[in-house]
C-alpha positions, 0 to 999 in steps of 0.5 A: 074651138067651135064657139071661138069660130063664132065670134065674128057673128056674135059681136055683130050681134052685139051691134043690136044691143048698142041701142039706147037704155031706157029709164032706170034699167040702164046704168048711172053714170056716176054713184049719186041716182039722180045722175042720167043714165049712160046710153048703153050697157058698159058690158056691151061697150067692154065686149065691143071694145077689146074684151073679145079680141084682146085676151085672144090676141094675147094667145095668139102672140104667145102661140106665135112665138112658140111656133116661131111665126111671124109676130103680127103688127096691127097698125093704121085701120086695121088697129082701129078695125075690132072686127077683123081682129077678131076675124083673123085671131079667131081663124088662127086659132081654129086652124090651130087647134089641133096643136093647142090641143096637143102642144100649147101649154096654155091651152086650159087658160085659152079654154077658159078665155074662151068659155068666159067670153061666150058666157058675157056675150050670151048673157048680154045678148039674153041666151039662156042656157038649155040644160034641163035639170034633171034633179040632185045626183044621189051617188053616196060618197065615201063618206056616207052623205050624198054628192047633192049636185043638179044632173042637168042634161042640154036636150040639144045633146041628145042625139050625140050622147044619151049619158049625163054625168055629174059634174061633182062626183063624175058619176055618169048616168047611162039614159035608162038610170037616169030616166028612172032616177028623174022619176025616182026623184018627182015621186 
């Protein structure tokens, strides 16, 4: 839930990314190449525009009504306002999160809604992901060949937890195995 908190700063960000494309890096408006390009990135537009608030908006609705609460109307500016629907529908949701983690049948869809979205802010706004790759995991399955998954670590993470477990097979790696297998693996 933490990365739904950041939302509101992520789409003022995005204000940044609203400035015109230049040359043949932008999009054409329509199929033919001579056609001029359109200002600005669709995805920044689609993202600016609802694609942030709407599905989270959604959720919030169905939680509503299962929670019996009083349904939200958003009518005159606050309609027009992105901003503060995403503000309000991302407080609802972080002072929630305990009861979507334990009641909210949803819950798996909204995690996904959430890490989807972060993903197409973080793209547009160029963040990479930190992850280092560590190599191919080399745990053998039942079967006698090699899961062949990247072990990736954040180096962010660290601190919190030495471990790194693949991502396929589940396999977890404690820090001396898999500071051996990285060795193991550039030899």
């Amino acid at each position: 839930m933490s990365e739904v908190a950041k939302f509101p700063a992520r789409y003022k960000e995005l204000e940044n990314e609203l400035l015109p494309s230049k040359g043949n890096q932008s999009e054409r408006v329509s199929g033919s190449g001579e056609s001029s390009p359109i200002p600005v990135r669709l995805e920044t537009l689609n993202l600016r525009a609802g694609a942030m608030s709407i599905p989270l908006m959604e959720h919030e609705a169905k939680m509503r009504e299962i929670r019996h609460e009083m349904k939200i109307t958003w009518n005159g500016d606050r309609r027009r306002d992105e901003l503060a629907r995403i503000i309000l529908t991302t407080q609802y949701i972080v002072k929630r999160s305990e009861w979507i983690h334990s009641e909210y049948g949803e819950a798996d869809k909204l995690a996904t809604t959430i890490i989807t979205t972060t993903n197409k802010i973080k793209m547009v706004l160029g963040h990479k992901s930190e992850d280092i790759v560590l190599g191919k995991c080399p745990t053998i399955s039942d079967e006698g060949r090699p899961c062949g998954a990247s072990l990736k670590v954040n180096p962010t993470q660290l601190e919190s937890s030495l471990e790194v477990k693949c991502k396929v097979c589940n396999t977890i790696w404690t820090s001396d195995k898999w500071r051996l297998l990285g060795r193991m693996l550039d030899a």
